[in-house]
mmCIF file of the N, C-alpha and C atoms, coordinates in Angstrom:
data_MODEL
# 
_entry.id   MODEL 
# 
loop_
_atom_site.group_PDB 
_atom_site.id 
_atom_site.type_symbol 
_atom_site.label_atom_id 
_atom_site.label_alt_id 
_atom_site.label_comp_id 
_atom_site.label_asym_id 
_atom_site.label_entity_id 
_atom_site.label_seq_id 
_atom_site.pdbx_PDB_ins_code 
_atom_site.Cartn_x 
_atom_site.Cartn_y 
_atom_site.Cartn_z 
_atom_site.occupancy 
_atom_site.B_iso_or_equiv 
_atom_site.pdbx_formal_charge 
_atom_site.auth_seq_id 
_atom_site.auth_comp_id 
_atom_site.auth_asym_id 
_atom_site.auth_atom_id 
_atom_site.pdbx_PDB_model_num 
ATOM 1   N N  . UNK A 1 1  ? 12.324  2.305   -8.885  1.00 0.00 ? 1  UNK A N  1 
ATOM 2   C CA . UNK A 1 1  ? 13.097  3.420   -8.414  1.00 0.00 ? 1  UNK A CA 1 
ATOM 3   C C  . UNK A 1 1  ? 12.476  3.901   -7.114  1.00 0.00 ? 1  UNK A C  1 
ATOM 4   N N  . UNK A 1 2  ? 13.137  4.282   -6.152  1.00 0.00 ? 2  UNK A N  1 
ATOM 5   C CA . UNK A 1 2  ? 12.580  4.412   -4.724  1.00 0.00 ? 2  UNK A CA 1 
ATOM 6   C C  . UNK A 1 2  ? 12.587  5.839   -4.517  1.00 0.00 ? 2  UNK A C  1 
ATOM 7   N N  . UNK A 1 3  ? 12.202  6.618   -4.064  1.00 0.00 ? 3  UNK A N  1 
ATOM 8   C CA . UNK A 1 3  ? 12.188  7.985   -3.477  1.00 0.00 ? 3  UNK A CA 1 
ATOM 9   C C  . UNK A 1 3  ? 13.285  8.507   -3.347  1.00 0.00 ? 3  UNK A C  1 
ATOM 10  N N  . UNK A 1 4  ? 14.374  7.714   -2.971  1.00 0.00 ? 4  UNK A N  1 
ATOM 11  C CA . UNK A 1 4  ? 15.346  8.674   -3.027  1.00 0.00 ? 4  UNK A CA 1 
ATOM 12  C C  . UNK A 1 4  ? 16.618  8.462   -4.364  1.00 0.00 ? 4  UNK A C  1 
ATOM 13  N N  . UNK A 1 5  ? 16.340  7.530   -4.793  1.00 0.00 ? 5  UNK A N  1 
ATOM 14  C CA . UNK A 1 5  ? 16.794  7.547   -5.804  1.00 0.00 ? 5  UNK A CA 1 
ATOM 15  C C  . UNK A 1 5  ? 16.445  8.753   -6.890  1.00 0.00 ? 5  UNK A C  1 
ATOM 16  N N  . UNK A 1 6  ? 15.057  8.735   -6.941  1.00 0.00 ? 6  UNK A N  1 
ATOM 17  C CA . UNK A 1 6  ? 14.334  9.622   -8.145  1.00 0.00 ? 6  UNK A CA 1 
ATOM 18  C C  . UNK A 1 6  ? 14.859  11.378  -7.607  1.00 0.00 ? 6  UNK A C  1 
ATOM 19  N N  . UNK A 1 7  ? 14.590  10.999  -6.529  1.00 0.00 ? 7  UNK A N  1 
ATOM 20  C CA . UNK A 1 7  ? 15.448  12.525  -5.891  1.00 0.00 ? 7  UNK A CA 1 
ATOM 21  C C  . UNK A 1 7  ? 16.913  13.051  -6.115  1.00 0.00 ? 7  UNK A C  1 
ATOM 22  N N  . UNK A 1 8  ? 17.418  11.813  -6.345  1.00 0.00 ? 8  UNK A N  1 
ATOM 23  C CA . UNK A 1 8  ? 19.014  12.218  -7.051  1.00 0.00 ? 8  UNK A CA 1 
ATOM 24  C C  . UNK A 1 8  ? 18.959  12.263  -7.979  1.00 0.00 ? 8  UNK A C  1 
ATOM 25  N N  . UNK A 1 9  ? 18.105  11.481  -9.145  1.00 0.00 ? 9  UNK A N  1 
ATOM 26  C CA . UNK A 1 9  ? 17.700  11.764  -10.731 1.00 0.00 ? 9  UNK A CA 1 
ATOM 27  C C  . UNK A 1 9  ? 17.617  13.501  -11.100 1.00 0.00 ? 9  UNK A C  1 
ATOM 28  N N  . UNK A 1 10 ? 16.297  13.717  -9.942  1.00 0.00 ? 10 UNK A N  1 
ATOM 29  C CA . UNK A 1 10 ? 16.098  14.843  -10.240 1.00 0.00 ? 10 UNK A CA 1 
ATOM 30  C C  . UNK A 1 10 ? 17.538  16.256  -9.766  1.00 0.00 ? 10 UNK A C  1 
ATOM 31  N N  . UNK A 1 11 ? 18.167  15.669  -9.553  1.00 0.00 ? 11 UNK A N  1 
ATOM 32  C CA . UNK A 1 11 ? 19.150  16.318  -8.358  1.00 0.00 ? 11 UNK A CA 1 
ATOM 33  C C  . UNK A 1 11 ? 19.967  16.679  -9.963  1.00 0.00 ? 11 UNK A C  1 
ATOM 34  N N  . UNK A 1 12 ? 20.082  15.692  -10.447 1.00 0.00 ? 12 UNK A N  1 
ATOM 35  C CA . UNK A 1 12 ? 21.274  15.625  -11.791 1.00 0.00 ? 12 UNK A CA 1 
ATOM 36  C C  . UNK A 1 12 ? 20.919  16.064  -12.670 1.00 0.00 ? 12 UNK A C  1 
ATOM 37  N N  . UNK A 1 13 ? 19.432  15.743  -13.005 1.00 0.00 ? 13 UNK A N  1 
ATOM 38  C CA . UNK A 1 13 ? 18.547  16.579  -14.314 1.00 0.00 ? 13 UNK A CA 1 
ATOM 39  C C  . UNK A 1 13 ? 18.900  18.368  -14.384 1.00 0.00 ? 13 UNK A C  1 
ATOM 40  N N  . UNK A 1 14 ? 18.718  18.339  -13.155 1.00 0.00 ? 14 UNK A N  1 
ATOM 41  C CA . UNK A 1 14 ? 19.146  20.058  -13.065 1.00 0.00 ? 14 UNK A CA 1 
ATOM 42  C C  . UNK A 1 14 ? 20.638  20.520  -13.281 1.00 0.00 ? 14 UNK A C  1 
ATOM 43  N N  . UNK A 1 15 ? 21.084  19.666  -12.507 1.00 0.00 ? 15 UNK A N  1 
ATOM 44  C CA . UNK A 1 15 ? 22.348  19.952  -12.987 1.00 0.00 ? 15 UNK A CA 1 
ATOM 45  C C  . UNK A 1 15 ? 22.812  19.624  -14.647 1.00 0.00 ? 15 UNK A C  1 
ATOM 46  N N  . UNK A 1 16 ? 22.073  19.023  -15.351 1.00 0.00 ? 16 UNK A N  1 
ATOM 47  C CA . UNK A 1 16 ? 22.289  18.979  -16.595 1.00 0.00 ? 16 UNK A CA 1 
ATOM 48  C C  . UNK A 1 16 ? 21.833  19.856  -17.360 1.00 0.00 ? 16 UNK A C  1 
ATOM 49  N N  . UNK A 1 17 ? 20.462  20.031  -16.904 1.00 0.00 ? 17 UNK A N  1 
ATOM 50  C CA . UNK A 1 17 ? 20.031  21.431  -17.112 1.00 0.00 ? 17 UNK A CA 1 
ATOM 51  C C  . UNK A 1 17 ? 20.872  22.843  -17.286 1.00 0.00 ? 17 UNK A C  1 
ATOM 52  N N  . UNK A 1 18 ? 21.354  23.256  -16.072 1.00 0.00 ? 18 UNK A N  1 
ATOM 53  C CA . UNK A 1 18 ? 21.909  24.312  -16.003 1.00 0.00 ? 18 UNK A CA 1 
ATOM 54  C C  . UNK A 1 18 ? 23.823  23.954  -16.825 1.00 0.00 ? 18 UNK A C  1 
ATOM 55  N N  . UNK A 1 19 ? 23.889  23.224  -16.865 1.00 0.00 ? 19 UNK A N  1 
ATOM 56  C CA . UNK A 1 19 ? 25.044  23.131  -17.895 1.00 0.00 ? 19 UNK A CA 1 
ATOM 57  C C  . UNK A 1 19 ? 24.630  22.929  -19.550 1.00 0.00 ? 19 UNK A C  1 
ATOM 58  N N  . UNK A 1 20 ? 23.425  23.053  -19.489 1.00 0.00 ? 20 UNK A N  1 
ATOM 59  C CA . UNK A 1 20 ? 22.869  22.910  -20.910 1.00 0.00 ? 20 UNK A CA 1 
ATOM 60  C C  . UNK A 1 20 ? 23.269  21.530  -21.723 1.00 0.00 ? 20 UNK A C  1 
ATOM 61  N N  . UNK A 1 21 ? 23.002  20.530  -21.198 1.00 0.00 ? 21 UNK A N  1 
ATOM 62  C CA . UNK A 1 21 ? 23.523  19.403  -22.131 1.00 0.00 ? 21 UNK A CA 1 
ATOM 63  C C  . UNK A 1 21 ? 21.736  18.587  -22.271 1.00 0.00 ? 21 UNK A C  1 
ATOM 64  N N  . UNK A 1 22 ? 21.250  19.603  -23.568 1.00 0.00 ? 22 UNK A N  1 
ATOM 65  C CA . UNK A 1 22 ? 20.054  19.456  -24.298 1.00 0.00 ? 22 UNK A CA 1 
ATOM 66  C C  . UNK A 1 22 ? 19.242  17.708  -24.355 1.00 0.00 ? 22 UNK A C  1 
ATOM 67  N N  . UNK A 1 23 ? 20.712  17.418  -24.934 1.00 0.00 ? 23 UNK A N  1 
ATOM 68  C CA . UNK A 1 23 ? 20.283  15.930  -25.457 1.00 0.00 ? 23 UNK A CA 1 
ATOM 69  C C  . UNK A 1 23 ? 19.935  14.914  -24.521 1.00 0.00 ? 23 UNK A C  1 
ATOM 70  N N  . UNK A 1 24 ? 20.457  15.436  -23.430 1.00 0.00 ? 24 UNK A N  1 
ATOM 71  C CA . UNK A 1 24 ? 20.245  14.402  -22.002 1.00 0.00 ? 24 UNK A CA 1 
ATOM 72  C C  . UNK A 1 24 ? 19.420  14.771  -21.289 1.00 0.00 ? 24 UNK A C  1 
ATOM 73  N N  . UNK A 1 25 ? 19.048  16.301  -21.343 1.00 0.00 ? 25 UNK A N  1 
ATOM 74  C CA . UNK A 1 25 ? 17.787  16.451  -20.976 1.00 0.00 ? 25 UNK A CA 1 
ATOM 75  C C  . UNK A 1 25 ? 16.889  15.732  -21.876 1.00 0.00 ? 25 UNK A C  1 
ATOM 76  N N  . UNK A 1 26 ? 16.629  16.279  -22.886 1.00 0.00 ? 26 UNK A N  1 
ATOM 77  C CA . UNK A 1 26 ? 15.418  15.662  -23.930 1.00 0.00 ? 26 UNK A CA 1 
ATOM 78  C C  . UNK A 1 26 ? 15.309  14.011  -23.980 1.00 0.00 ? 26 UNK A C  1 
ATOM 79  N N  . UNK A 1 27 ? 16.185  13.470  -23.299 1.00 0.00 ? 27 UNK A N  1 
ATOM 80  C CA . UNK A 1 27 ? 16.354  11.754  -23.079 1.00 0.00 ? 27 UNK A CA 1 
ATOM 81  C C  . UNK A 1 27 ? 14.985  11.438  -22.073 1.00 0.00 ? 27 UNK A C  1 
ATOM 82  N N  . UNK A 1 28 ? 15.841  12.427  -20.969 1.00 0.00 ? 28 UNK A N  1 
ATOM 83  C CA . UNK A 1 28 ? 14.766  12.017  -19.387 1.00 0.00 ? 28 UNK A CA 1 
ATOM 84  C C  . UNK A 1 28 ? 13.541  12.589  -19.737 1.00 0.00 ? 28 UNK A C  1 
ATOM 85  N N  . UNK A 1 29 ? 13.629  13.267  -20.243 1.00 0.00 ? 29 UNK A N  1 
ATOM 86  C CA . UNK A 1 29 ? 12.066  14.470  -20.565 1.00 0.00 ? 29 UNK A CA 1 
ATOM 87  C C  . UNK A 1 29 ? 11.603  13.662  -21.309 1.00 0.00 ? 29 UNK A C  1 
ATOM 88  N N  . UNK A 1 30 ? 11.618  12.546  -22.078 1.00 0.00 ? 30 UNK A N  1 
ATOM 89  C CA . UNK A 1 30 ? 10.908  11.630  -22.765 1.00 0.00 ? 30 UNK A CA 1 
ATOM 90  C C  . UNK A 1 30 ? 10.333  10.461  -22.373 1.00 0.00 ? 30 UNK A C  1 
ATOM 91  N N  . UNK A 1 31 ? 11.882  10.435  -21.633 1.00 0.00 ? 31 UNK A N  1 
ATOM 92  C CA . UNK A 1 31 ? 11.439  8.566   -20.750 1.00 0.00 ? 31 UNK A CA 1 
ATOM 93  C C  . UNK A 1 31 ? 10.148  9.003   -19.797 1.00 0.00 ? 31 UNK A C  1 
ATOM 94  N N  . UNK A 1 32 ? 10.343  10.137  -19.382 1.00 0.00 ? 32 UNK A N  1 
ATOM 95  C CA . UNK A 1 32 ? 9.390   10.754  -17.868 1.00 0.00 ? 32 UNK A CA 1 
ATOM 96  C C  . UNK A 1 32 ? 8.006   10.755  -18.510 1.00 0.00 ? 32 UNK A C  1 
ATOM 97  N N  . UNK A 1 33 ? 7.888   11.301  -20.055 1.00 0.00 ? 33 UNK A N  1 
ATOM 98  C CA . UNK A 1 33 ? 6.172   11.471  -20.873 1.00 0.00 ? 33 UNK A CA 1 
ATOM 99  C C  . UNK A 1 33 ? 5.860   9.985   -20.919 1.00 0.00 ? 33 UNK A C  1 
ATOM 100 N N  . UNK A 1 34 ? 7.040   8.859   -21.323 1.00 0.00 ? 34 UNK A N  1 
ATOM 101 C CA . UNK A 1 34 ? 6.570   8.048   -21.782 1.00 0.00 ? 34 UNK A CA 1 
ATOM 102 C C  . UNK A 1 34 ? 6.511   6.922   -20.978 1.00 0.00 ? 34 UNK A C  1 
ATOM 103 N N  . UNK A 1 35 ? 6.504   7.256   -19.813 1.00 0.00 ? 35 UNK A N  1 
ATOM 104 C CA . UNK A 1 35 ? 5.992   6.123   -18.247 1.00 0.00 ? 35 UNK A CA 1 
ATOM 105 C C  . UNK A 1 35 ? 7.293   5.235   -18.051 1.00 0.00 ? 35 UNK A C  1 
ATOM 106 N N  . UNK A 1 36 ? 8.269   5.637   -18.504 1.00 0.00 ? 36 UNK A N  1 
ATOM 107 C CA . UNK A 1 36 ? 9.399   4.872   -18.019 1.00 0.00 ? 36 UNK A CA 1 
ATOM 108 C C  . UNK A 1 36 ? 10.260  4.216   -16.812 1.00 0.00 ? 36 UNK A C  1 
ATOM 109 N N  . UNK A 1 37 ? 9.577   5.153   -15.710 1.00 0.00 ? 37 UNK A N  1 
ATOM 110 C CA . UNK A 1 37 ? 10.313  5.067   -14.495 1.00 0.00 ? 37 UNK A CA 1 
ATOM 111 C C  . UNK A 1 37 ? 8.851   4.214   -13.770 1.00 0.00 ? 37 UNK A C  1 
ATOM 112 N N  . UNK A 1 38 ? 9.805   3.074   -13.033 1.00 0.00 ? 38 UNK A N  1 
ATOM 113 C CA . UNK A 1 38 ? 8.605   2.603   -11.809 1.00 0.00 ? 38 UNK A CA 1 
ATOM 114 C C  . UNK A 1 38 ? 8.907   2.794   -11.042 1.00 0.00 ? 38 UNK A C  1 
ATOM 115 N N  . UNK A 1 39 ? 8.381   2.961   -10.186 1.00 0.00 ? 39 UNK A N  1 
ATOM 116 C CA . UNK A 1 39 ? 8.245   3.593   -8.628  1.00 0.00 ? 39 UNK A CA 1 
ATOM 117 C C  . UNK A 1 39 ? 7.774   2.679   -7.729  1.00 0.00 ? 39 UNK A C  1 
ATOM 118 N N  . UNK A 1 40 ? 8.872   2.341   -6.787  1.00 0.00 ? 40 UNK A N  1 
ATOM 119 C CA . UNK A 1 40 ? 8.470   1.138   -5.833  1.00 0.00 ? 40 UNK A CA 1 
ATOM 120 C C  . UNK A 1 40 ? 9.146   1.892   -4.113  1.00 0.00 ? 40 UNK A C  1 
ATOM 121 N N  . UNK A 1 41 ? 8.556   0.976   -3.268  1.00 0.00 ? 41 UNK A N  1 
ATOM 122 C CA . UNK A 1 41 ? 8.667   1.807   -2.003  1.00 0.00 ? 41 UNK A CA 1 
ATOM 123 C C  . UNK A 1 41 ? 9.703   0.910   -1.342  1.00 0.00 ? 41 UNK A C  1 
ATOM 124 N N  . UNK A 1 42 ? 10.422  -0.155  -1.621  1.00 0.00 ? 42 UNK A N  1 
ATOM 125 C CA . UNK A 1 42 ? 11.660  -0.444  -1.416  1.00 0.00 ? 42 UNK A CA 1 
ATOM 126 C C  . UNK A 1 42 ? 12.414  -0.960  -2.644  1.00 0.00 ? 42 UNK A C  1 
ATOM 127 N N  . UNK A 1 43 ? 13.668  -1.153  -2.323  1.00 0.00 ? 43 UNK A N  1 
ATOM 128 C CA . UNK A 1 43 ? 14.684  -1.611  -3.075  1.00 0.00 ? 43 UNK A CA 1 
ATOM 129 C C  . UNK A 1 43 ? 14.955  -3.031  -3.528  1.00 0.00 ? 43 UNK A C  1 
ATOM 130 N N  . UNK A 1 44 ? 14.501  -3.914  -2.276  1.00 0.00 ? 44 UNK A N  1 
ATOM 131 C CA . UNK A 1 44 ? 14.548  -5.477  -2.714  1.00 0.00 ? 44 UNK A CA 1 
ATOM 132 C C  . UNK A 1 44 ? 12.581  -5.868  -2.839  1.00 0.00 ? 44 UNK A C  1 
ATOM 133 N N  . UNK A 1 45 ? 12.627  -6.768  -3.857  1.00 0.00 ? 45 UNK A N  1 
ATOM 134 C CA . UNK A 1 45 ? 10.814  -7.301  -3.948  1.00 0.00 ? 45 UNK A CA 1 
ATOM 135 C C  . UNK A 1 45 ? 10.542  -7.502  -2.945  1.00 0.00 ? 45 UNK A C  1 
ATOM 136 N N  . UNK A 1 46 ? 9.328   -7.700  -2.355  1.00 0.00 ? 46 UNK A N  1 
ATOM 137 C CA . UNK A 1 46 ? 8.516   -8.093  -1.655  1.00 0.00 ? 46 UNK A CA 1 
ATOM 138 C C  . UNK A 1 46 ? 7.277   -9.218  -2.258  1.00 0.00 ? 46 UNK A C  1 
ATOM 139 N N  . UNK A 1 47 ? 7.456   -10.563 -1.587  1.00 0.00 ? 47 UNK A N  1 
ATOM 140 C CA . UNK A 1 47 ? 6.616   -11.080 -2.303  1.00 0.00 ? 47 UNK A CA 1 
ATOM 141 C C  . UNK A 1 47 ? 5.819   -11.549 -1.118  1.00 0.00 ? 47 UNK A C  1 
ATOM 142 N N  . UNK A 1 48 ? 4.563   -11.511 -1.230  1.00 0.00 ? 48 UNK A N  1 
ATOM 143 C CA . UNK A 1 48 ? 3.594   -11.705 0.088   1.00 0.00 ? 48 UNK A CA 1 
ATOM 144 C C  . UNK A 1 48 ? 2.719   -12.620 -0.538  1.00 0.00 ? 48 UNK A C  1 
ATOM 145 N N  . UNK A 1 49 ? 2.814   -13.328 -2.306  1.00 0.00 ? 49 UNK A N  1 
ATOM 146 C CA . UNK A 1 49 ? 2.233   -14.628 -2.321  1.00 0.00 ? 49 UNK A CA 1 
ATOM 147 C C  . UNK A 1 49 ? 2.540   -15.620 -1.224  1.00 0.00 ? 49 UNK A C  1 
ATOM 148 N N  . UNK A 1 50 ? 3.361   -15.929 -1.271  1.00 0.00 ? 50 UNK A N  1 
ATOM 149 C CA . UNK A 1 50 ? 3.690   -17.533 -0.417  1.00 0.00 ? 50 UNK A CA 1 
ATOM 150 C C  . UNK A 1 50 ? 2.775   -17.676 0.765   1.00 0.00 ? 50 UNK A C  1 
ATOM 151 N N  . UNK A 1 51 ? 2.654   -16.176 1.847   1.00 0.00 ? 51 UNK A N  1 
ATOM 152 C CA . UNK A 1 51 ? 1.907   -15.714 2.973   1.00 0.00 ? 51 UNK A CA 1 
ATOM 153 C C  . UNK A 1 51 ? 0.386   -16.182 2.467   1.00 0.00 ? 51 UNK A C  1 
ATOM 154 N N  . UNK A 1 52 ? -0.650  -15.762 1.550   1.00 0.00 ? 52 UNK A N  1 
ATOM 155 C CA . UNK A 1 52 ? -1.410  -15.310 0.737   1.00 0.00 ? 52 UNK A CA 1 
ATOM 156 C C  . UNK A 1 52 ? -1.776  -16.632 0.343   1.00 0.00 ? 52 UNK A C  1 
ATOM 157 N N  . UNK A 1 53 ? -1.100  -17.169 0.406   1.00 0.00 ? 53 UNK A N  1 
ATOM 158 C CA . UNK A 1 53 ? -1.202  -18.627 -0.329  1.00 0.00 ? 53 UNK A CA 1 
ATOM 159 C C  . UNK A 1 53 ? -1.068  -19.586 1.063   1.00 0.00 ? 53 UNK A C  1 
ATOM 160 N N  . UNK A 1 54 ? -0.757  -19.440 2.475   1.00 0.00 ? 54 UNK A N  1 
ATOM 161 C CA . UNK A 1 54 ? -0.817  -20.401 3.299   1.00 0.00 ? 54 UNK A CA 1 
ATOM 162 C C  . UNK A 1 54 ? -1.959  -20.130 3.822   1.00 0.00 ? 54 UNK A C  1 
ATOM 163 N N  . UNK A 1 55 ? -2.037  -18.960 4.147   1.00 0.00 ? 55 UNK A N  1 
ATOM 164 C CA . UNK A 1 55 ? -3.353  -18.457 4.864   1.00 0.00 ? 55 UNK A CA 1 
ATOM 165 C C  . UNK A 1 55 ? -4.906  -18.383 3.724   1.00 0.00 ? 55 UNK A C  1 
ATOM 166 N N  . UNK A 1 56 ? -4.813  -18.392 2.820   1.00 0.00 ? 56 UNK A N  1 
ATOM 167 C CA . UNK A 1 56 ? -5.750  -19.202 1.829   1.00 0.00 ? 56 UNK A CA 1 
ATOM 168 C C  . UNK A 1 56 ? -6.135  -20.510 1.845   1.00 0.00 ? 56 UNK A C  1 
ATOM 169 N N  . UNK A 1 57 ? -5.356  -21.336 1.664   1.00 0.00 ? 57 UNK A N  1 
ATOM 170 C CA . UNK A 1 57 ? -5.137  -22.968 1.686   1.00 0.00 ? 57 UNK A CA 1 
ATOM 171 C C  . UNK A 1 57 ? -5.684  -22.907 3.673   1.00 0.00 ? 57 UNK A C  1 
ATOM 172 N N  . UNK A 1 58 ? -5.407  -22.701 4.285   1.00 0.00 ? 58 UNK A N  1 
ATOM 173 C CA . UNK A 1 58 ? -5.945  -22.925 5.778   1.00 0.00 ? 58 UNK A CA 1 
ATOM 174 C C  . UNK A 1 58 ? -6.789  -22.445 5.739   1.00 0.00 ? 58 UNK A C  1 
ATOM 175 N N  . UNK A 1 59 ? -7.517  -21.538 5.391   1.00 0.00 ? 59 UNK A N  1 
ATOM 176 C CA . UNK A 1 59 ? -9.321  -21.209 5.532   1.00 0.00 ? 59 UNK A CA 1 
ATOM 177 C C  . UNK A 1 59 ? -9.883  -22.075 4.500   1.00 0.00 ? 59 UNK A C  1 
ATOM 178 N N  . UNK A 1 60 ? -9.352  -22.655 3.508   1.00 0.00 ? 60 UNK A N  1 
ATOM 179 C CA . UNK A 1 60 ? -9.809  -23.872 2.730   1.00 0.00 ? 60 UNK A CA 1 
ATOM 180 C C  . UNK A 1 60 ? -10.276 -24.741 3.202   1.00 0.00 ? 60 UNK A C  1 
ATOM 181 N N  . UNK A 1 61 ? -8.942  -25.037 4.103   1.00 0.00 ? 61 UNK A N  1 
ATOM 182 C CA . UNK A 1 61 ? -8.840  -26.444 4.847   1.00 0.00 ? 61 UNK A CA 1 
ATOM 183 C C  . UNK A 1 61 ? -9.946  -26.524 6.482   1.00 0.00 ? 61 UNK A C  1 
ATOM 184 N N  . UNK A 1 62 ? -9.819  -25.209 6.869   1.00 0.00 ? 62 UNK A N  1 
ATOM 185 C CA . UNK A 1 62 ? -10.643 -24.993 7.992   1.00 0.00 ? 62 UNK A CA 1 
ATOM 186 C C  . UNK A 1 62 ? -12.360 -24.976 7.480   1.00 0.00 ? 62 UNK A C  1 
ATOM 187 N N  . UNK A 1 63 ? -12.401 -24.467 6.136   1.00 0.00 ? 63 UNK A N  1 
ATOM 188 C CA . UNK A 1 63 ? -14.034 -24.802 5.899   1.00 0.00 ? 63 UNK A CA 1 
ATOM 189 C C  . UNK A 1 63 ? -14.496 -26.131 5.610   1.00 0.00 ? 63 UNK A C  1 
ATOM 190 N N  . UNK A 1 64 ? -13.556 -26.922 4.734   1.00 0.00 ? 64 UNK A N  1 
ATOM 191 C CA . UNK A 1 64 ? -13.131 -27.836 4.878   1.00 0.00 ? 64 UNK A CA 1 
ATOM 192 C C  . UNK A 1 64 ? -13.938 -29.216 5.685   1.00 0.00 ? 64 UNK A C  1 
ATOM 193 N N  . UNK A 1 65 ? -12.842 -28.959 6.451   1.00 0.00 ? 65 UNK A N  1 
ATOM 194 C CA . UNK A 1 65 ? -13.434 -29.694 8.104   1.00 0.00 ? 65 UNK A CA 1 
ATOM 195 C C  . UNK A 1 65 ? -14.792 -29.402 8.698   1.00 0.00 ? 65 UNK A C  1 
ATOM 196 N N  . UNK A 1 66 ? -15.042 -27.904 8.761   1.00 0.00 ? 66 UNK A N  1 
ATOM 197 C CA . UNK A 1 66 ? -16.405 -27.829 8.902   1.00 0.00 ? 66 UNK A CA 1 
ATOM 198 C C  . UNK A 1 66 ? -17.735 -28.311 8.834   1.00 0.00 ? 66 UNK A C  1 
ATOM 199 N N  . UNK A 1 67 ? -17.346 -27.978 6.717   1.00 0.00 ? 67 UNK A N  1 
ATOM 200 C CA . UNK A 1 67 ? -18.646 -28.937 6.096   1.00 0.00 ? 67 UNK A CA 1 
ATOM 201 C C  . UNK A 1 67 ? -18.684 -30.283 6.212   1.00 0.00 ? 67 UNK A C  1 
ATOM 202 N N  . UNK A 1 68 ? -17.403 -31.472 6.440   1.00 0.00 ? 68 UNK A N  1 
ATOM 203 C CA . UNK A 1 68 ? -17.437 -32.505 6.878   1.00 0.00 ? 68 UNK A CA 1 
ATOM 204 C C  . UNK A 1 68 ? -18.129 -32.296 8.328   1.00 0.00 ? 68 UNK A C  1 
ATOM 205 N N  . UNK A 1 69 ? -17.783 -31.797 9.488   1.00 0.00 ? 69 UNK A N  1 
ATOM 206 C CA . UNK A 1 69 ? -17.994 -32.127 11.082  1.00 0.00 ? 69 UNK A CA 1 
ATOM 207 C C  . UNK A 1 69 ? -19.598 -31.566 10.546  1.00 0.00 ? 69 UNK A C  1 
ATOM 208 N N  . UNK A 1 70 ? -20.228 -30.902 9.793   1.00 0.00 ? 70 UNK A N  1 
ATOM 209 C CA . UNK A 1 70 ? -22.011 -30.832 9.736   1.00 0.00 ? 70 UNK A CA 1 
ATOM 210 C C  . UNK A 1 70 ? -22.562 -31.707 9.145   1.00 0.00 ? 70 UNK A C  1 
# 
């Protein structure tokens, strides 16, 4: 869930709030105790293995060569 999403959550909670519909509060008020929501800083994954994994394998390969050329 991204920042502004959780900001419209909270936008609606109140408004459920102030119309008194208990049960839907006491839903979110549970999921919220019980770590339900993740919190990510964009919307699509980010995967920075593949990166992580070339530039690994090339300082491999660059020490590599090294200890051979000594």
């Amino acid at each position: 869930m991204t920042v502004a999403e959780w900001r419209e959550l909270l936008s609606l909670i109140a408004d459920i709030h102030e119309q008194k519909h208990l049960d839907a509060e006491y839903v979110f008020t549970r999921l919220r105790y019980d770590h339900a929501f993740h919190f990510v800083a964009t919307k699509t994954e980010v995967n920075s293995l593949p990166l992580f994994i070339s530039s690994y394998t090339r300082l491999l390969f660059s020490l590599l060569l090294s200890s051979k050329a000594s």
